[in-house]
N, C-alpha and C positions, 0 to 999 in steps of 0.2 A: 515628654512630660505629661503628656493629656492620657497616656497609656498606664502608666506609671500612677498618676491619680485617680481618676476613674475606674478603671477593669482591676491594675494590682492593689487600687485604696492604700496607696502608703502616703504617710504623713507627710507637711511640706520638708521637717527638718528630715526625714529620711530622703525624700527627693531630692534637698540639696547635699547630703554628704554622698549619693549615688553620682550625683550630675560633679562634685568640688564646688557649688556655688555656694553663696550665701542663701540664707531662708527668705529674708525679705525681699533679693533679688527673684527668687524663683517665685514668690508669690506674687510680685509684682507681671512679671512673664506669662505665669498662669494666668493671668485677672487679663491682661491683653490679650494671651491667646482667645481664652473665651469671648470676651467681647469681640473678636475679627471672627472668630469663628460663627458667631450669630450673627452679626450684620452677614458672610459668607450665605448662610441658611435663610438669613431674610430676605438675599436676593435673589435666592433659587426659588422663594416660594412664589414670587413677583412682588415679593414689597409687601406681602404680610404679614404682621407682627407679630413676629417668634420672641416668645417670651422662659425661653428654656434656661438661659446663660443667669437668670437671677438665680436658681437654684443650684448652678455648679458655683457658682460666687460665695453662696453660703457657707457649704460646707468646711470642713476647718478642719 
C-alpha cells in the first residue's frame, strides 16, 4: 500500500480497486500504517520527534 501511494502516487480509490477493498478502509489502513510507521522511525532515532507522517497524512 505505502508503495502503491507514495513512489506509484495512485489515488486511494485506485488503491482500493487494486487491493478489492473499500476506499475508506484503505484510508483508514494507510493513516495506521503511517502513524506505526513514524512511532517505528521515532524509535530508531532514540525518541526524537520525527515529524514526517503529518505530511504523508495530508495528502489526498
Amino acid at each position: 500500500m505505502l508503495v502503491l501511494r507514495i513512489f506509484e502516487e495512485q489515488s486511494f480509490p485506485e488503491i482500493a480497486e487494486i487491493l478489492d477493498k473499500n476506499t475508506d478502509a484503505v484510508k483508514k489502513k494507510y493513516r495506521r500504517t503511517i502513524t506505526k510507521l513514524g512511532k517505528m522511525l521515532n524509535a530508531q532515532k532514540g525518541g526524537t520527534e520525527w515529524c514526517g507522517n503529518e505530511a504523508l497524512l495530508k495528502r489526498k
